[in-house]
C-alpha positions in Angstrom: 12.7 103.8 18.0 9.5 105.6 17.1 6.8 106.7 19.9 5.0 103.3 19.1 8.2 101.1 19.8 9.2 103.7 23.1 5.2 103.1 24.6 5.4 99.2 23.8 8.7 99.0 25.6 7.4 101.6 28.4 4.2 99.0 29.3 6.3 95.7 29.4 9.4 97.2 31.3 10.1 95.8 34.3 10.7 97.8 37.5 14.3 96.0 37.9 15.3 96.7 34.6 13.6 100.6 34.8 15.6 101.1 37.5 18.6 99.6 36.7 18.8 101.9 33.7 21.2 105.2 34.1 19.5 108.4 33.7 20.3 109.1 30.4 18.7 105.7 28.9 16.1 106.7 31.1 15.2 109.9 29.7 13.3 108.5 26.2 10.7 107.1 28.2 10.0 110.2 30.4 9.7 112.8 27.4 6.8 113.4 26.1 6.5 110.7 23.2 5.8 113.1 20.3 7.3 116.3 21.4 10.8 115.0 23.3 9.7 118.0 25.9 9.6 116.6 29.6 6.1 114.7 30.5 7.4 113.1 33.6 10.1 115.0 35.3 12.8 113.4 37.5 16.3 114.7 37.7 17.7 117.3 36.3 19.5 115.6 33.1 16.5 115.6 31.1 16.9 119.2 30.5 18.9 120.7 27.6 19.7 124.1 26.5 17.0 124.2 24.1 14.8 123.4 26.9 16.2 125.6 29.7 16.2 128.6 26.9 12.5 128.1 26.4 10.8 127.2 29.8 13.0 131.1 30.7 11.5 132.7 28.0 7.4 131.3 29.0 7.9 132.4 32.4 9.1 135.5 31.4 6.6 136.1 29.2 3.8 134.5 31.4 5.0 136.8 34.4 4.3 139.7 32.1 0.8 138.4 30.8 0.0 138.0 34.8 0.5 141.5 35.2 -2.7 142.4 33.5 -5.1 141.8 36.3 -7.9 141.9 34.3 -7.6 140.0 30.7 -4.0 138.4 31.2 -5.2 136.5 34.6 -8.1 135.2 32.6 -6.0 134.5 29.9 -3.7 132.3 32.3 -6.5 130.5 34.3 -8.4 129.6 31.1 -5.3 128.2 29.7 -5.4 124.5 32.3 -8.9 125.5 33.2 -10.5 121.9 33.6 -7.7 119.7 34.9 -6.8 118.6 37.9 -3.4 118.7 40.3 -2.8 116.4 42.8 0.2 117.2 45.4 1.4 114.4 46.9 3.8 115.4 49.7 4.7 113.0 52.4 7.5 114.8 53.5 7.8 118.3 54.9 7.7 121.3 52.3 6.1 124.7 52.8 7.9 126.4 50.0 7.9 123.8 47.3 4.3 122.7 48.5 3.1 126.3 47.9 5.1 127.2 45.0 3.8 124.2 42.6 0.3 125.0 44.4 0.7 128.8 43.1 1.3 127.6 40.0 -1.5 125.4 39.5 -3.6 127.9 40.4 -2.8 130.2 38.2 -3.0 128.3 35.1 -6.5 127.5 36.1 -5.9 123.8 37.7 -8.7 122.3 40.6 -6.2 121.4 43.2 -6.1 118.3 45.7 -3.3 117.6 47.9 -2.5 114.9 50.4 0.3 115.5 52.9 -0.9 113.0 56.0 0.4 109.2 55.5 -2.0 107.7 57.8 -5.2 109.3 56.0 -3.9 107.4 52.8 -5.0 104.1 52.3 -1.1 103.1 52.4 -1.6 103.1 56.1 -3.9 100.3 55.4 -1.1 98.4 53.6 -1.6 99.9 50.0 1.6 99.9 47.8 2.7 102.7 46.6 2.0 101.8 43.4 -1.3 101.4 43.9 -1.7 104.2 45.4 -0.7 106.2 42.0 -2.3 104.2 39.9 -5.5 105.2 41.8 -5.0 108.8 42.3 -4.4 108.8 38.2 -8.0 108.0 38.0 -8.6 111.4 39.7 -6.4 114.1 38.6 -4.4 115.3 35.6 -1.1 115.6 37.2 1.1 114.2 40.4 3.3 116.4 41.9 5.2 114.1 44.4 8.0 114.5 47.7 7.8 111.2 49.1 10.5 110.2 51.9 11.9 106.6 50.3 14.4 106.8 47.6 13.3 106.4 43.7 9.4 106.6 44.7 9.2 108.8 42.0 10.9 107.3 39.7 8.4 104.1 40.8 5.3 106.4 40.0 6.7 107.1 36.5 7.5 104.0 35.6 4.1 102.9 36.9 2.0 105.5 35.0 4.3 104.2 32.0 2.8 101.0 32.3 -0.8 102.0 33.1 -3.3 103.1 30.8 -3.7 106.3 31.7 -0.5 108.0 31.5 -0.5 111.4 33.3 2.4 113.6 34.2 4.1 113.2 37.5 7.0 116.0 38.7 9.6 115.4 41.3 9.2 117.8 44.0 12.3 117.4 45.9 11.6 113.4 47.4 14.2 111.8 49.3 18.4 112.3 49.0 17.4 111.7 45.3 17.0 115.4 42.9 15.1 118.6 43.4 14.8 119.4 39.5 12.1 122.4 39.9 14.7 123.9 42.5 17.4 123.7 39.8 15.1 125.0 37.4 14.4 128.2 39.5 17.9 128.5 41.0 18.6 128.7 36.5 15.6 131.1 36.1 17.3 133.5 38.9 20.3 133.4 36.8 19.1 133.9 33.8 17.4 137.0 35.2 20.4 138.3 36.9 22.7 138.3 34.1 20.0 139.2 31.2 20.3 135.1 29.9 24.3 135.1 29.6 24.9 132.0 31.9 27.8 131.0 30.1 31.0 131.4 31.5 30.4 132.2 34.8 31.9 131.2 37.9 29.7 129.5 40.7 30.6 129.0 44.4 28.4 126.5 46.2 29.1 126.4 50.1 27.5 124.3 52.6 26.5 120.6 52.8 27.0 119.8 49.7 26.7 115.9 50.3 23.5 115.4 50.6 21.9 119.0 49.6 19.4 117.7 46.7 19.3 121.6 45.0 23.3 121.4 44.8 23.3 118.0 42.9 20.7 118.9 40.6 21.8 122.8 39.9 25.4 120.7 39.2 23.7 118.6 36.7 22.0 121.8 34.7 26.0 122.8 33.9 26.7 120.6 31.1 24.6 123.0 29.5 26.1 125.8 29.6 29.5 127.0 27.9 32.6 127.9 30.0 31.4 127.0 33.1 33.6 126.9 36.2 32.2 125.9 40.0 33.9 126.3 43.3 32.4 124.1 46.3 33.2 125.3 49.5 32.5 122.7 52.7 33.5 120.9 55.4 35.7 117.7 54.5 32.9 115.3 55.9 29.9 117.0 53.7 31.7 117.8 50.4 29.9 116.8 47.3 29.8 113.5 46.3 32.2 111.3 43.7 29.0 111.1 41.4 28.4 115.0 40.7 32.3 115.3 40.1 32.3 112.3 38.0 29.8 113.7 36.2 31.5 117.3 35.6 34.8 116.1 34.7 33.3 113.5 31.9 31.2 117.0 30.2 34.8 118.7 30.7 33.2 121.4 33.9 36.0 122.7 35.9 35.6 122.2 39.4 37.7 123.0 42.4 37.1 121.7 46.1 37.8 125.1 48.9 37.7 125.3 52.3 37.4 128.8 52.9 34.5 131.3 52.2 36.0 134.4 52.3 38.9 133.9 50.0 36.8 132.2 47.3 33.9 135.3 47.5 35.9 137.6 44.9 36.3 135.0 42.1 32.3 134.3 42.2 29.8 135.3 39.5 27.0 133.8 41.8 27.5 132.4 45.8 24.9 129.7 46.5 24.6 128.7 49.9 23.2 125.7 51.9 22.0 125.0 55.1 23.3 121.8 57.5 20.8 118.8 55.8 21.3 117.2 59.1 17.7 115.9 58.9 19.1 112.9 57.3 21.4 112.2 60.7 20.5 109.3 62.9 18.0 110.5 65.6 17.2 109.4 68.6 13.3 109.4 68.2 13.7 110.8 72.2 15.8 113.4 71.2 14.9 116.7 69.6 17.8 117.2 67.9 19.6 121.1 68.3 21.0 122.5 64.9 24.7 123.2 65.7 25.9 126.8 64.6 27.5 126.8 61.6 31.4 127.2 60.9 32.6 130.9 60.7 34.2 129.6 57.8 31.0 128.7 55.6 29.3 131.4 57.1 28.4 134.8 54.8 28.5 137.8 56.7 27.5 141.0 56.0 30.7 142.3 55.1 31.4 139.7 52.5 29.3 141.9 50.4 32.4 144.5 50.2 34.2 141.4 48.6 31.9 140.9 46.0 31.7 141.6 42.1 29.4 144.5 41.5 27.4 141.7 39.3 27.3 139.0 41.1 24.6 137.3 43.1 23.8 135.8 46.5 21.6 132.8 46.3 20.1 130.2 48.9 17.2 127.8 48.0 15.6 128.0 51.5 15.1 127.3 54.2 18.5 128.7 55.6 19.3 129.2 58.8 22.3 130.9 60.1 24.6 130.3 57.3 24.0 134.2 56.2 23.9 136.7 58.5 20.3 138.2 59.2 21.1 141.4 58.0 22.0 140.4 54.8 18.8 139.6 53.5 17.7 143.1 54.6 20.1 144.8 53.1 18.4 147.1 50.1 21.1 145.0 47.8 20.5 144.0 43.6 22.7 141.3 44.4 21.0 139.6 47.2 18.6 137.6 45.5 17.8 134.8 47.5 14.1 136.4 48.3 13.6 136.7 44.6 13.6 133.0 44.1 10.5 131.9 45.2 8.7 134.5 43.2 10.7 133.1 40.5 10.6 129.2 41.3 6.7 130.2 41.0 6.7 131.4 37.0 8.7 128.6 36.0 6.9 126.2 37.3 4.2 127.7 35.5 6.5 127.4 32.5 7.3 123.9 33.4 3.3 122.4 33.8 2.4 124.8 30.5 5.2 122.9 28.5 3.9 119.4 30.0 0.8 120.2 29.0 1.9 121.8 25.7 0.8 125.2 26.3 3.9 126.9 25.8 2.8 128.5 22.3 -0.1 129.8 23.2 1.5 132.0 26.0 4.6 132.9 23.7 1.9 133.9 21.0 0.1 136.4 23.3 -1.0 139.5 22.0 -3.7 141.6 23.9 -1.2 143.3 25.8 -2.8 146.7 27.3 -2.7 149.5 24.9 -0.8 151.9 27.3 2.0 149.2 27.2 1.8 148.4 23.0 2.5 152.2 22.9 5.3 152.3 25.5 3.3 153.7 28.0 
């Protein structure tokens, strides 16, 4: 089908068929109809190699640009100077929130945000598709975390059928996908291996059955060559039939492990989770008390001794006691889990640059600082 045929389809589609769709016939009407880049993003799938390669190599370069306080900020700001952000976050985020919000900023965005339900006119009795089609009337782009399952995909297929058809980003919303997390969580390893991802080893430990970050970093693999992945959980919280499914159809090796410590040596990269038990039935009485984790999906401070000298320590935050507190004081390379959110930052810069096809103009750069052209 041509980008005529794909919008034609897009504006007559019916929610029940949208949704009924799996992800993969899915992703032709989420791409941008004239590049195939992104436009809306939803789960991790839509991402190929191609993709994942370039969105690296803007943030790496934009990172570098933003180092320039003087001409490459400008440079940056000028580049989305204009537009408009809205962050739409119903449920809670500090990180993501602020990460997307960096972002924006420094590409130049204005920035609104709404974070309260009951100042929305949804606590009036608005639908939710309403409500999108009317903040599309303000703003550029939607960056949306919204408690109810598929409310993103909702506002996608909604600004599919609208006529004004503006980018909105998944920022994490329900038990669904957090792509941007999987996104930096690829950044940081791209960065800690110098972009040779392929054929490494990765350990994810934790709740694995409903951790979003997990699901969609497990998605990201079927681009990569040689890839091997180790979960490590409690019976009751191992990842889900879906994700393995999924791995053993693109031919990923995966084993299931109960035991931390004796998986720690074989790992190129340890990704660990916190307890999601947010999602448990509460008793709205009850403040509920986080249980301490298992000693056996716990990483303490000497598990660093069992370590490769190259491999990494990652969390997508926030954690609690699954790593000891020392740990992330430790003046350790390999401890990178407070790198990512500087990281999760610049490639979400990448990410809103591609959307917004500005990905040339930053790899095209050229007033670098004179000192630096000569090596200084």
């Amino acid at each position: 089908m041509n980008s005529q045929e794909i919008e034609k389809m897009a504006h007559k589609m019916s929610w029940q068929k949208f949704v009924a769709m799996e992800e993969k016939e899915k992703i032709i009407f989420l791409n941008n109809l004239h590049t195939g880049n992104p436009f809306h993003v939803l789960f991790a799938q839509q991402f190929n190699r191609e993709n994942l390669d370039l969105l690296c190599q803007i943030a790496e370069i934009a990172r570098a640009i933003n180092k320039n306080k003087q001409e490459g900020v400008k440079f940056l700001r000028k580049l989305l100077s204009g537009t408009h952000a809205l962050n739409f976050f119903y449920q809670p985020s500090s990180r993501t929130f602020l990460s997307f919000e960096t972002a924006q900023e420094t590409l130049g965005m204005s920035i609104r945000d709404i974070r309260d339900p009951s100042v929305s006119s949804e606590a009036k009795g608005e639908t939710l598709e309403d409500s999108i089609r009317t903040f599309s009337s303000y703003v550029d782009l939607i960056i949306m975390r919204y408690p109810e399952k598929q409310a993103v995909e909702k506002g996608a297929w909604v600004l599919n059928k609208s006529d004004r058809r503006i980018p909105i980003i998944n920022a994490g919303s329900g038990k669904d996908q957090h792509p941007t997390q999987a996104l930096t969580d690829i950044y940081t390893l791209h960065k800690s291996f110098n972009g040779e991802i392929d054929g490494r080893t990765i350990v994810m430990c934790g709740d694995l059955k409903r951790g979003r970050t997990v699901r969609s970093l497990s998605y990201l693999m079927k681009n990569y060559h040689d890839m091997k992945l180790i979960f490590v959980s409690p019976s009751h919280l191992r990842m889900k039939k879906d994700i393995k499914d999924f791995l053993t159809s693109h031919n990923i090796t995966y084993l299931e492990e109960d035991n931390l410590e004796e998986i720690i040596p074989l790992a190129d990269a340890i990704y660990m989770t916190r307890i999601q038990d947010e999602w448990d039935e509460k008793n709205d009485q009850t403040k509920k008390i986080p249980k301490p984790v298992d000693p056996k999906y716990k990483f303490k401070k000497e598990y660093l001794e069992l370590m490769k000298k190259d491999a990494v320590l990652m969390h997508p935050l926030p954690k609690r006691d699954e790593i000891d507190e020392e740990v992330g004081y430790f003046r350790d390379k390999r401890v990178v889990f407070w790198r990512q959110p500087r990281n999760g930052v610049w490639i979400r810069v990448a990410l809103i640059a591609l959307i917004f096809q500005k990905q040339q103009t930053i790899l095209d750069y050229t007033h670098w600082p004179k000192k630096w052209r000569e090596g200084g």
